[in-house]
C-alpha positions in Angstrom: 54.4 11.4 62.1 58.4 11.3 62.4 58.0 8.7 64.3 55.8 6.6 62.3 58.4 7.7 59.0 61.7 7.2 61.0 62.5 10.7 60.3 65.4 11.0 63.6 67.4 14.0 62.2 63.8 15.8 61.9 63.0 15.3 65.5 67.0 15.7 66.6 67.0 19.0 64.8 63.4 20.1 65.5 62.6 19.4 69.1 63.4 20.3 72.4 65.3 18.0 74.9 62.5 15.6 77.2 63.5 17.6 80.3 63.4 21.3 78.3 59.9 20.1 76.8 58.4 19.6 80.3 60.0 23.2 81.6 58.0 24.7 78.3 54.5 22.7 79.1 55.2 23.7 82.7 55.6 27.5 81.7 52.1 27.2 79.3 50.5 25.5 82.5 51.6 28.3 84.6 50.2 31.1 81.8 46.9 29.0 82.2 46.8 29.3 85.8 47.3 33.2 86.0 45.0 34.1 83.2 43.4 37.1 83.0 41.4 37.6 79.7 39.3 34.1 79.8 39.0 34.7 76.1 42.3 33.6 75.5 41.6 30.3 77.7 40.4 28.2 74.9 44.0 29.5 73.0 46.2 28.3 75.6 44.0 25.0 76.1 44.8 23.9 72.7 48.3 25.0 72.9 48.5 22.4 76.2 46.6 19.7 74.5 49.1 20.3 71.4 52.1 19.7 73.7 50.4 17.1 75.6 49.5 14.9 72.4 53.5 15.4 71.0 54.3 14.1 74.7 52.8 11.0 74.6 55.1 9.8 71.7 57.9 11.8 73.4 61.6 9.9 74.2 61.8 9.7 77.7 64.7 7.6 78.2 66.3 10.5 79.9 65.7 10.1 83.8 66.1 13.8 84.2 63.6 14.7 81.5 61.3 11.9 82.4 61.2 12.6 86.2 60.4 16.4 84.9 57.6 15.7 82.8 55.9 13.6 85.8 56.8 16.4 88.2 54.9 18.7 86.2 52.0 16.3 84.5 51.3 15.5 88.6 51.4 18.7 89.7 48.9 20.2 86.9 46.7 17.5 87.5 46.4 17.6 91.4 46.3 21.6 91.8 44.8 22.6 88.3 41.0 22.3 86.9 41.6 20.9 83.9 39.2 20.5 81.0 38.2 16.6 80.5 40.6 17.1 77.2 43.4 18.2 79.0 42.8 15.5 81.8 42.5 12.4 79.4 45.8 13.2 77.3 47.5 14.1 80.6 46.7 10.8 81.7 48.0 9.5 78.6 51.5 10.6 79.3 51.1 9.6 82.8 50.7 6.1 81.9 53.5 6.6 79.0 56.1 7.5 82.3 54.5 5.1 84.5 56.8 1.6 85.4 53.6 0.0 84.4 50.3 -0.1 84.6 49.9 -0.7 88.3 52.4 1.9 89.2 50.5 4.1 86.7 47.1 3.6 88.5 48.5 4.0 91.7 49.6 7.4 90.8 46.4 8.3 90.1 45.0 7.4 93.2 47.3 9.4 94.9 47.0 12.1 93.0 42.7 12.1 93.5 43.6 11.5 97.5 45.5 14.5 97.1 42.9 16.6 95.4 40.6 15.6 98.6 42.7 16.5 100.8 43.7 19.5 99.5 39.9 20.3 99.4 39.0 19.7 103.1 42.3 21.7 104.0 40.9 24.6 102.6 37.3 24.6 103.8 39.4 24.5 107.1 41.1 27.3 106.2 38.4 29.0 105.8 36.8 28.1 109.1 33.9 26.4 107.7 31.6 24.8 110.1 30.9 21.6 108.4 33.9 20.5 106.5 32.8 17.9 103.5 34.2 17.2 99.9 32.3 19.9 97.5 30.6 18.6 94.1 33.1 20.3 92.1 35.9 18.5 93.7 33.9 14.9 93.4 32.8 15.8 90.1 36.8 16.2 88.6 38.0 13.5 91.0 35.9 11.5 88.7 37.3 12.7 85.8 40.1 11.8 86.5 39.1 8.1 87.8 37.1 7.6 84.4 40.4 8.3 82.1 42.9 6.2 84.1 40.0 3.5 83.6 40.0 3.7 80.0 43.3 3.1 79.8 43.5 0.2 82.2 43.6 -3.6 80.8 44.9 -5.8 83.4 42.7 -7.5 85.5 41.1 -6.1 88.6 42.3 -8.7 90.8 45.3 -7.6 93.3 44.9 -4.1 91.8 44.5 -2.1 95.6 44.7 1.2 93.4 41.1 0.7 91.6 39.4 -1.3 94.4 40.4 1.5 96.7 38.4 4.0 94.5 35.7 1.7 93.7 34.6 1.8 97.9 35.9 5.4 98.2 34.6 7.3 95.1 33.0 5.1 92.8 29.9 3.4 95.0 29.3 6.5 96.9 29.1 8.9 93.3 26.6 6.2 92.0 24.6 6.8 95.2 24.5 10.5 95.0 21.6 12.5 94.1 23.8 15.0 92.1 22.7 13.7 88.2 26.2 14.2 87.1 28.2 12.8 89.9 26.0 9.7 89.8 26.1 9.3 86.0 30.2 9.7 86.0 30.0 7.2 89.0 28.3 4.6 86.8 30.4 5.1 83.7 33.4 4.3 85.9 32.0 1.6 87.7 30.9 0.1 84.1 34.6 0.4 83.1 35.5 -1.6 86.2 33.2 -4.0 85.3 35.0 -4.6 82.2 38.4 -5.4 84.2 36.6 -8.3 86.5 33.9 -11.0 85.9 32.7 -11.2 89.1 32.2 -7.2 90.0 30.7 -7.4 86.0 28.3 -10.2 87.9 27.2 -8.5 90.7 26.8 -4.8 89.0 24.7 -6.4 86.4 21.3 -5.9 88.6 22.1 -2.4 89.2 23.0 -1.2 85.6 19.7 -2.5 84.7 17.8 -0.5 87.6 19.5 2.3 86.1 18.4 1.3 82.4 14.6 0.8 83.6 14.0 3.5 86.2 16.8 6.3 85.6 16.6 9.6 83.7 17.7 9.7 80.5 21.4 10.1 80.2 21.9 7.6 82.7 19.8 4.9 80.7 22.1 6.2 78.0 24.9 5.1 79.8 23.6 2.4 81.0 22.9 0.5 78.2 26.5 1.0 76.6 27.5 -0.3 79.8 25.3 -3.5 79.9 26.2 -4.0 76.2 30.1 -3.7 76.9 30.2 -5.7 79.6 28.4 -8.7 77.5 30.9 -7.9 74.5 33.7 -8.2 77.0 32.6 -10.8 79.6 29.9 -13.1 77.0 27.0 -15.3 78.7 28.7 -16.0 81.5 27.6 -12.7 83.8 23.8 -14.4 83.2 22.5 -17.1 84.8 25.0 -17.6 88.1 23.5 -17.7 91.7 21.5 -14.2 93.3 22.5 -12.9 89.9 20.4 -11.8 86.5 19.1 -15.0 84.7 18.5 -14.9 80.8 15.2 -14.3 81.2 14.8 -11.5 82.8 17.8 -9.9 80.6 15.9 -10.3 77.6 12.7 -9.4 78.4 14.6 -5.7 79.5 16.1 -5.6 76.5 12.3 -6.6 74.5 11.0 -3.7 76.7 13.9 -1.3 76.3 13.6 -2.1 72.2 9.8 -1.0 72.2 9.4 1.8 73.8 10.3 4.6 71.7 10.0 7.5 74.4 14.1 7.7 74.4 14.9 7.3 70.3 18.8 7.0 71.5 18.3 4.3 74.2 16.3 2.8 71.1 18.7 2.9 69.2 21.7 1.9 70.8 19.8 -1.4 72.0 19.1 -2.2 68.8 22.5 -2.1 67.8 24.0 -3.5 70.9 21.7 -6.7 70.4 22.7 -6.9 66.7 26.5 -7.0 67.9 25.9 -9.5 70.9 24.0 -11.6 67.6 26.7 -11.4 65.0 29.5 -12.1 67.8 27.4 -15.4 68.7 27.3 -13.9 72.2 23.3 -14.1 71.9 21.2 -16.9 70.5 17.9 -16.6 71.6 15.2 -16.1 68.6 12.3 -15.1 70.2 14.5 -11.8 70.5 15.9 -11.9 67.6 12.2 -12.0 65.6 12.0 -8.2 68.1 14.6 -6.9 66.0 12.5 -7.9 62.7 9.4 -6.3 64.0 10.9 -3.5 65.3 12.6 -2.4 62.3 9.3 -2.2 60.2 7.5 -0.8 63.0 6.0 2.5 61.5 6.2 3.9 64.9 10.0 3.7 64.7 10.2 5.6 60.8 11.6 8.9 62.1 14.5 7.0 64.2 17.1 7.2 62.0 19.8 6.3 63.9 17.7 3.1 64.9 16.8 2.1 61.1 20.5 2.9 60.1 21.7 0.2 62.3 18.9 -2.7 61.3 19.5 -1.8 57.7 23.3 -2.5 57.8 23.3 -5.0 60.5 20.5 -7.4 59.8 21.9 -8.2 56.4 26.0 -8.7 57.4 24.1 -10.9 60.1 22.2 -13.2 57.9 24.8 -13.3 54.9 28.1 -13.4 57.7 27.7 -17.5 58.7 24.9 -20.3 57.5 24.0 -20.2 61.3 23.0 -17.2 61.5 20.9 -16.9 57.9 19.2 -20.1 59.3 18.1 -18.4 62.4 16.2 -15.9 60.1 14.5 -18.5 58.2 13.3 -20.2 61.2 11.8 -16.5 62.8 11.0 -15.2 59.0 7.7 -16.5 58.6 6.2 -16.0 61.9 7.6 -12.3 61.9 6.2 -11.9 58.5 2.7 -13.2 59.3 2.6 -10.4 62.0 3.5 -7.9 60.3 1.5 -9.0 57.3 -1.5 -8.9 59.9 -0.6 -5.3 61.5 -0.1 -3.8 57.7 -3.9 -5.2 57.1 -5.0 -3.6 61.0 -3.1 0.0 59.9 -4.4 0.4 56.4 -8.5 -0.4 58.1 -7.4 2.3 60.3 -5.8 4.7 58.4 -2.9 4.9 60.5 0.9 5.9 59.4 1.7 3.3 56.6 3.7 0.6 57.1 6.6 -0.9 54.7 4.2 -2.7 52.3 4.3 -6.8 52.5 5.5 -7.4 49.2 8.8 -5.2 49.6 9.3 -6.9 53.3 8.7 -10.7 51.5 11.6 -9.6 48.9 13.8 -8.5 51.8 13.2 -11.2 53.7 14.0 -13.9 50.7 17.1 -11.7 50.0 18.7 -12.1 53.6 17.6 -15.8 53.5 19.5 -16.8 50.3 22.2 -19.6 51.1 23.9 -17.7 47.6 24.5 -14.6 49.9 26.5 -16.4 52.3 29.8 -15.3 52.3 32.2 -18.2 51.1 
Protein backbone atom coordinates (compact mmCIF):
# COMPACT_ATOMS: atom_id res chain seq x y z
CA UNK A 1 0.00 0.00 0.00
CA UNK A 2 2.92 2.80 0.70
CA UNK A 3 4.34 1.60 -2.06
CA UNK A 4 1.62 1.57 -4.48
CA UNK A 5 0.77 5.56 -2.89
CA UNK A 6 4.50 6.73 -2.80
CA UNK A 7 4.05 7.26 0.81
CA UNK A 8 8.36 7.16 1.57
CA UNK A 9 8.28 9.13 4.88
CA UNK A 10 5.57 6.44 6.09
CA UNK A 11 7.79 3.51 5.32
CA UNK A 12 11.23 5.73 6.45
CA UNK A 13 9.42 6.42 9.77
CA UNK A 14 7.48 3.15 10.17
CA UNK A 15 9.76 0.31 9.26
CA UNK A 16 12.70 -1.44 10.28
CA UNK A 17 16.09 -1.35 8.35
CA UNK A 18 16.17 -4.59 5.39
CA UNK A 19 18.98 -6.18 7.50
CA UNK A 20 17.01 -5.49 11.15
CA UNK A 21 13.75 -6.93 9.35
CA UNK A 22 15.48 -10.25 8.54
CA UNK A 23 17.05 -10.45 12.38
CA UNK A 24 13.14 -9.92 13.57
CA UNK A 25 11.69 -12.77 10.90
CA UNK A 26 14.71 -14.77 11.99
CA UNK A 27 13.81 -14.36 15.81
CA UNK A 28 9.77 -15.32 14.86
CA UNK A 29 11.34 -18.37 12.95
CA UNK A 30 13.34 -19.35 15.87
CA UNK A 31 10.03 -18.95 18.34
CA UNK A 32 8.39 -21.30 15.72
CA UNK A 33 10.99 -23.88 15.94
CA UNK A 34 11.06 -24.14 19.84
CA UNK A 35 7.33 -24.10 20.36
CA UNK A 36 5.81 -25.65 23.05
CA UNK A 37 1.99 -24.92 23.21
CA UNK A 38 1.05 -26.05 19.38
CA UNK A 39 -1.94 -23.93 19.97
CA UNK A 40 -0.13 -21.00 19.51
CA UNK A 41 1.43 -22.43 16.13
CA UNK A 42 -1.23 -21.21 13.87
CA UNK A 43 -0.53 -17.47 15.76
CA UNK A 44 3.09 -17.37 14.97
CA UNK A 45 2.34 -18.85 11.37
CA UNK A 46 0.40 -15.85 10.49
CA UNK A 47 2.75 -13.56 12.19
CA UNK A 48 5.68 -15.22 9.56
CA UNK A 49 3.45 -15.14 6.60
CA UNK A 50 2.62 -11.33 7.68
CA UNK A 51 6.38 -10.57 7.59
CA UNK A 52 7.05 -12.67 4.75
CA UNK A 53 4.30 -10.89 2.41
CA UNK A 54 5.73 -7.08 3.63
CA UNK A 55 9.17 -8.83 2.51
CA UNK A 56 8.48 -9.40 -0.87
CA UNK A 57 7.92 -5.53 -1.54
CA UNK A 58 10.80 -4.93 0.94
CA UNK A 59 13.99 -2.42 -0.33
CA UNK A 60 16.74 -4.58 -0.48
CA UNK A 61 19.31 -2.43 -2.08
CA UNK A 62 21.30 -2.82 1.08
CA UNK A 63 23.84 -5.76 0.53
CA UNK A 64 24.03 -6.31 4.18
CA UNK A 65 20.26 -6.45 4.70
CA UNK A 66 19.81 -8.37 1.45
CA UNK A 67 22.47 -11.06 2.12
CA UNK A 68 20.58 -11.39 5.75
CA UNK A 69 17.26 -11.95 4.56
CA UNK A 70 18.61 -14.89 2.14
CA UNK A 71 20.72 -16.19 5.00
CA UNK A 72 17.74 -16.54 6.97
CA UNK A 73 14.86 -17.26 4.12
CA UNK A 74 17.48 -20.35 3.15
CA UNK A 75 18.08 -21.43 6.29
CA UNK A 76 14.17 -21.72 7.39
CA UNK A 77 13.47 -23.33 4.31
CA UNK A 78 16.21 -26.07 4.32
CA UNK A 79 15.99 -27.06 8.20
CA UNK A 80 12.31 -25.96 8.95
CA UNK A 81 8.85 -27.81 7.96
CA UNK A 82 7.13 -25.18 6.76
CA UNK A 83 3.39 -25.01 5.97
CA UNK A 84 2.76 -24.83 1.98
CA UNK A 85 1.81 -21.00 2.88
CA UNK A 86 4.85 -20.24 4.53
CA UNK A 87 6.89 -22.16 1.71
CA UNK A 88 5.22 -20.37 -1.40
CA UNK A 89 5.64 -16.63 0.06
CA UNK A 90 9.17 -17.68 1.16
CA UNK A 91 9.86 -18.51 -2.18
CA UNK A 92 8.50 -15.33 -3.21
CA UNK A 93 11.16 -13.33 -1.56
CA UNK A 94 13.74 -15.81 -2.66
CA UNK A 95 13.10 -15.05 -6.12
CA UNK A 96 12.72 -11.13 -5.13
CA UNK A 97 16.74 -11.51 -3.74
CA UNK A 98 17.62 -13.78 -6.47
CA UNK A 99 20.15 -12.18 -9.46
CA UNK A 100 17.53 -13.61 -11.63
CA UNK A 101 15.60 -16.18 -12.30
CA UNK A 102 18.17 -18.90 -13.02
CA UNK A 103 20.17 -18.04 -10.02
CA UNK A 104 16.88 -18.02 -8.23
CA UNK A 105 16.03 -21.63 -9.34
CA UNK A 106 19.29 -22.78 -8.69
CA UNK A 107 18.95 -21.92 -5.18
CA UNK A 108 16.26 -23.97 -4.86
CA UNK A 109 17.79 -26.84 -6.05
CA UNK A 110 20.32 -26.62 -3.67
CA UNK A 111 18.42 -25.99 -1.00
CA UNK A 112 15.99 -29.44 -1.87
CA UNK A 113 19.58 -31.32 -2.32
CA UNK A 114 20.23 -30.04 1.04
CA UNK A 115 17.02 -31.21 2.64
CA UNK A 116 18.07 -34.88 1.21
CA UNK A 117 20.98 -34.92 2.41
CA UNK A 118 20.31 -33.73 5.51
CA UNK A 119 17.66 -36.56 5.70
CA UNK A 120 20.01 -39.60 4.84
CA UNK A 121 22.56 -38.06 7.38
CA UNK A 122 20.29 -38.53 9.99
CA UNK A 123 18.86 -41.99 9.37
CA UNK A 124 22.74 -42.63 9.55
CA UNK A 125 22.88 -41.18 12.67
CA UNK A 126 20.56 -43.15 13.85
CA UNK A 127 22.12 -46.34 12.65
CA UNK A 128 19.38 -47.37 10.49
CA UNK A 129 19.82 -50.38 8.40
CA UNK A 130 18.46 -49.37 5.15
CA UNK A 131 19.11 -45.65 4.69
CA UNK A 132 16.47 -44.17 1.94
CA UNK A 133 14.68 -40.69 1.53
CA UNK A 134 11.38 -40.91 3.90
CA UNK A 135 7.85 -39.73 2.37
CA UNK A 136 7.83 -36.75 4.52
CA UNK A 137 11.02 -35.51 3.24
CA UNK A 138 9.89 -36.29 -0.64
CA UNK A 139 6.58 -34.97 0.07
CA UNK A 140 8.00 -31.19 1.22
CA UNK A 141 10.86 -31.45 -1.29
CA UNK A 142 8.00 -31.17 -3.61
CA UNK A 143 6.59 -28.45 -2.13
CA UNK A 144 9.07 -26.68 -2.52
CA UNK A 145 9.77 -27.72 -6.28
CA UNK A 146 5.97 -26.95 -7.09
CA UNK A 147 6.36 -23.09 -5.86
CA UNK A 148 9.66 -22.22 -7.42
CA UNK A 149 7.70 -23.65 -10.65
CA UNK A 150 5.02 -21.35 -10.38
CA UNK A 151 7.07 -18.65 -10.36
CA UNK A 152 9.32 -19.73 -13.28
CA UNK A 153 8.69 -18.15 -16.91
CA UNK A 154 11.78 -18.58 -18.94
CA UNK A 155 12.08 -21.36 -20.98
CA UNK A 156 13.24 -24.78 -19.94
CA UNK A 157 15.92 -24.96 -22.29
CA UNK A 158 19.68 -24.49 -20.73
CA UNK A 159 17.87 -24.35 -17.34
CA UNK A 160 20.27 -27.39 -15.52
CA UNK A 161 18.37 -26.36 -12.22
CA UNK A 162 14.75 -27.69 -13.27
CA UNK A 163 16.02 -30.54 -15.58
CA UNK A 164 18.07 -31.72 -12.70
CA UNK A 165 14.83 -32.08 -10.58
CA UNK A 166 12.71 -33.22 -13.30
CA UNK A 167 15.15 -36.79 -13.49
CA UNK A 168 15.80 -36.63 -9.69
CA UNK A 169 12.42 -35.80 -8.03
CA UNK A 170 9.86 -35.12 -10.48
CA UNK A 171 9.70 -38.59 -12.76
CA UNK A 172 10.40 -40.73 -9.76
CA UNK A 173 7.31 -38.93 -7.39
CA UNK A 174 5.03 -39.45 -10.54
CA UNK A 175 6.03 -43.11 -10.35
CA UNK A 176 5.45 -43.59 -6.66
CA UNK A 177 2.66 -45.44 -5.25
CA UNK A 178 2.27 -42.86 -2.33
CA UNK A 179 -1.20 -40.97 -3.78
CA UNK A 180 0.21 -37.69 -2.69
CA UNK A 181 3.74 -37.82 -3.72
CA UNK A 182 2.55 -38.97 -7.15
CA UNK A 183 -0.14 -36.38 -7.43
CA UNK A 184 2.51 -33.40 -6.36
CA UNK A 185 4.87 -35.08 -8.86
CA UNK A 186 2.41 -34.59 -11.75
CA UNK A 187 1.35 -31.03 -10.76
CA UNK A 188 5.10 -30.20 -11.10
CA UNK A 189 5.76 -31.98 -14.04
CA UNK A 190 2.54 -30.21 -15.65
CA UNK A 191 4.22 -26.87 -14.69
CA UNK A 192 7.30 -27.94 -16.53
CA UNK A 193 5.35 -28.69 -19.26
CA UNK A 194 4.33 -25.26 -19.53
CA UNK A 195 8.08 -23.97 -19.70
CA UNK A 196 8.92 -26.39 -22.87
CA UNK A 197 7.07 -27.62 -25.99
CA UNK A 198 8.67 -30.56 -26.49
CA UNK A 199 8.66 -32.05 -22.66
CA UNK A 200 4.64 -30.51 -23.03
CA UNK A 201 4.82 -33.16 -26.28
CA UNK A 202 6.03 -36.04 -24.82
CA UNK A 203 4.12 -35.79 -21.27
CA UNK A 204 1.01 -35.36 -23.15
CA UNK A 205 0.37 -39.44 -23.34
CA UNK A 206 0.94 -39.66 -19.77
CA UNK A 207 -1.32 -36.88 -18.36
CA UNK A 208 -3.99 -38.46 -20.22
CA UNK A 209 -3.32 -42.11 -18.68
CA UNK A 210 -3.64 -40.26 -15.53
CA UNK A 211 -7.01 -38.53 -16.69
CA UNK A 212 -8.54 -42.02 -17.83
CA UNK A 213 -7.22 -44.55 -15.39
CA UNK A 214 -6.18 -42.46 -12.12
CA UNK A 215 -8.07 -41.83 -8.88
CA UNK A 216 -9.81 -39.01 -8.54
CA UNK A 217 -7.71 -36.11 -7.46
CA UNK A 218 -5.17 -37.01 -9.87
CA UNK A 219 -7.74 -36.90 -12.86
CA UNK A 220 -8.46 -33.59 -11.17
CA UNK A 221 -5.17 -32.51 -11.71
CA UNK A 222 -4.77 -33.82 -14.68
CA UNK A 223 -7.13 -32.33 -16.59
CA UNK A 224 -6.07 -28.67 -15.42
CA UNK A 225 -2.91 -29.84 -16.55
CA UNK A 226 -3.85 -31.02 -20.15
CA UNK A 227 -5.97 -27.85 -20.35
CA UNK A 228 -2.96 -25.50 -19.36
CA UNK A 229 -0.69 -26.93 -21.42
CA UNK A 230 -3.11 -26.45 -24.63
CA UNK A 231 -3.79 -22.78 -23.34
CA UNK A 232 -0.09 -22.24 -23.20
CA UNK A 233 1.49 -24.45 -26.02
CA UNK A 234 -1.98 -24.36 -28.68
CA UNK A 235 -2.32 -27.29 -31.38
CA UNK A 236 0.91 -27.78 -31.86
CA UNK A 237 1.54 -30.56 -28.85
CA UNK A 238 -1.12 -32.74 -31.15
CA UNK A 239 -0.51 -34.34 -34.08
CA UNK A 240 3.62 -34.61 -34.16
CA UNK A 241 5.41 -38.13 -34.54
CA UNK A 242 4.94 -41.12 -31.49
CA UNK A 243 2.88 -38.34 -29.95
CA UNK A 244 -1.20 -37.84 -29.24
CA UNK A 245 -2.98 -37.15 -32.57
CA UNK A 246 -6.33 -35.03 -32.57
CA UNK A 247 -8.29 -37.79 -32.60
CA UNK A 248 -7.69 -39.56 -29.95
CA UNK A 249 -7.58 -36.12 -27.78
CA UNK A 250 -10.96 -35.56 -28.45
CA UNK A 251 -12.58 -38.49 -28.13
CA UNK A 252 -10.87 -38.41 -24.18
CA UNK A 253 -12.14 -35.32 -23.82
CA UNK A 254 -16.03 -36.61 -25.44
CA UNK A 255 -15.51 -39.46 -22.89
CA UNK A 256 -14.21 -37.42 -19.92
CA UNK A 257 -17.41 -34.87 -20.77
CA UNK A 258 -19.97 -37.76 -20.30
CA UNK A 259 -19.40 -39.52 -17.74
CA UNK A 260 -20.65 -37.87 -14.71
CA UNK A 261 -19.14 -40.30 -11.95
CA UNK A 262 -16.48 -37.31 -11.06
CA UNK A 263 -18.97 -33.97 -11.28
CA UNK A 264 -15.54 -31.81 -10.84
CA UNK A 265 -13.58 -33.60 -13.62
CA UNK A 266 -17.02 -32.85 -15.44
CA UNK A 267 -16.89 -29.84 -14.88
CA UNK A 268 -13.66 -28.47 -15.37
CA UNK A 269 -13.61 -30.15 -18.90
CA UNK A 270 -16.36 -28.53 -19.86
CA UNK A 271 -14.92 -25.31 -19.04
CA UNK A 272 -11.45 -26.04 -20.27
CA UNK A 273 -12.94 -26.98 -23.75
CA UNK A 274 -15.10 -23.82 -23.79
CA UNK A 275 -11.69 -21.79 -23.16
CA UNK A 276 -9.60 -23.76 -25.81
CA UNK A 277 -13.08 -22.68 -28.19
CA UNK A 278 -13.22 -19.05 -27.47
CA UNK A 279 -9.29 -18.72 -27.61
CA UNK A 280 -9.60 -20.37 -31.24
CA UNK A 281 -7.22 -23.05 -29.94
CA UNK A 282 -9.97 -25.72 -30.80
CA UNK A 283 -12.14 -25.95 -33.96
CA UNK A 284 -13.52 -29.13 -34.19
CA UNK A 285 -17.56 -29.18 -34.18
CA UNK A 286 -18.36 -32.57 -33.79
CA UNK A 287 -17.04 -31.69 -30.08
CA UNK A 288 -18.31 -28.62 -29.93
CA UNK A 289 -22.17 -30.05 -30.63
CA UNK A 290 -20.87 -32.37 -27.01
CA UNK A 291 -20.94 -29.30 -25.21
CA UNK A 292 -24.70 -28.53 -26.53
CA UNK A 293 -25.86 -31.85 -25.56
CA UNK A 294 -24.16 -32.03 -22.50
CA UNK A 295 -25.51 -28.97 -21.12
CA UNK A 296 -29.24 -30.04 -21.46
CA UNK A 297 -28.49 -33.42 -20.45
CA UNK A 298 -30.89 -34.09 -17.48
CA UNK A 299 -28.42 -36.32 -16.12
CA UNK A 300 -25.98 -33.38 -15.58
CA UNK A 301 -28.98 -30.92 -13.64
CA UNK A 302 -27.46 -31.22 -10.12
CA UNK A 303 -23.88 -30.20 -11.50
CA UNK A 304 -23.85 -26.86 -10.81
CA UNK A 305 -20.55 -25.96 -11.25
CA UNK A 306 -20.79 -27.77 -14.81
CA UNK A 307 -24.14 -25.73 -15.85
CA UNK A 308 -22.61 -22.44 -14.42
CA UNK A 309 -19.82 -22.68 -16.94
CA UNK A 310 -22.10 -23.63 -20.23
CA UNK A 311 -24.53 -20.92 -19.16
CA UNK A 312 -21.91 -18.10 -19.22
CA UNK A 313 -19.58 -19.46 -21.69
CA UNK A 314 -21.69 -20.78 -24.60
CA UNK A 315 -23.24 -17.42 -25.05
CA UNK A 316 -19.76 -14.89 -24.77
CA UNK A 317 -18.71 -17.85 -27.37
CA UNK A 318 -21.34 -17.44 -29.88
CA UNK A 319 -21.88 -13.54 -29.47
CA UNK A 320 -17.66 -12.95 -29.07
CA UNK A 321 -16.71 -13.28 -33.18
CA UNK A 322 -19.17 -14.17 -36.44
CA UNK A 323 -16.90 -17.35 -36.49
CA UNK A 324 -17.66 -18.65 -33.81
CA UNK A 325 -21.79 -17.84 -33.77
CA UNK A 326 -21.53 -19.56 -37.24
CA UNK A 327 -20.07 -22.70 -35.88
CA UNK A 328 -23.33 -22.96 -33.71
CA UNK A 329 -25.57 -22.50 -36.48
CA UNK A 330 -23.91 -25.21 -38.51
CA UNK A 331 -24.05 -27.90 -35.13
CA UNK A 332 -27.60 -26.08 -33.90
CA UNK A 333 -29.90 -28.10 -35.82
CA UNK A 334 -28.45 -31.51 -35.57
CA UNK A 335 -27.93 -30.94 -31.75
CA UNK A 336 -31.52 -29.84 -31.52
CA UNK A 337 -32.98 -32.73 -33.42
CA UNK A 338 -31.30 -35.03 -30.73
CA UNK A 339 -32.30 -33.57 -28.08
CA UNK A 340 -35.77 -32.91 -29.52
CA UNK A 341 -35.74 -36.87 -29.97
CA UNK A 342 -34.30 -37.76 -26.26
CA UNK A 343 -37.01 -35.11 -24.69
CA UNK A 344 -39.81 -37.37 -26.77
CA UNK A 345 -37.76 -40.97 -25.48
CA UNK A 346 -37.75 -39.29 -21.58
CA UNK A 347 -41.30 -38.06 -21.30
CA UNK A 348 -42.55 -42.05 -22.83
CA UNK A 349 -40.48 -43.15 -20.07
CA UNK A 350 -41.15 -40.95 -17.39
CA UNK A 351 -37.66 -40.27 -16.64
CA UNK A 352 -36.20 -36.91 -15.06
CA UNK A 353 -37.50 -34.08 -17.35
CA UNK A 354 -35.49 -32.51 -19.62
CA UNK A 355 -35.29 -28.64 -20.56
CA UNK A 356 -38.39 -28.54 -22.76
CA UNK A 357 -37.72 -28.00 -26.82
CA UNK A 358 -39.39 -24.87 -27.15
CA UNK A 359 -37.18 -23.07 -24.33
CA UNK A 360 -33.89 -24.87 -25.98
CA UNK A 361 -35.22 -23.57 -29.81
CA UNK A 362 -35.43 -19.82 -28.18
CA UNK A 363 -31.91 -20.25 -26.75
CA UNK A 364 -30.63 -21.59 -29.57
CA UNK A 365 -32.02 -18.62 -31.98
CA UNK A 366 -30.82 -16.22 -29.26
CA UNK A 367 -26.96 -17.30 -29.42
CA UNK A 368 -27.35 -17.59 -33.29
CA UNK A 369 -28.46 -13.90 -33.88
CA UNK A 370 -25.73 -12.04 -36.12
CA UNK A 371 -27.54 -8.76 -33.94
CA UNK A 372 -25.69 -10.24 -30.74
CA UNK A 373 -22.41 -10.14 -32.18
CA UNK A 374 -20.38 -7.83 -30.52
CA UNK A 375 -19.42 -4.86 -32.97
Amino acid sequence: HCFNNTLNDTIDANYPESAEMANLLSRYLEARKNLENLDDAEDLDFVIEQLLTIGVNYDFSDEIGRRAMLQVIRSSLTHDRLTDKLIKVSLQVLRKLSINERDFCSMVNEIITDIRDNDIDQQEADGTTEVRENEKTTIHCLSICKSMLELTNEPLKDNISITSLIDTLINPAVRNNVSTIRELGTMALGLCCLLDLELATDQLYLFGLCLSKGHEELRVIAIKVMFDILSVHGSKVLDVEDGVDSLSFHKLLYRTLKSSDIPEVQALTAEGLCKLYLADILSDDELFETLILTYYNPANASNQSLLQAFTFCLPVYCFSHAQHQERMSRVAADAFKRLYTAHVDERDENEQEMVSPSIILQQIVHWTDPNNVVN
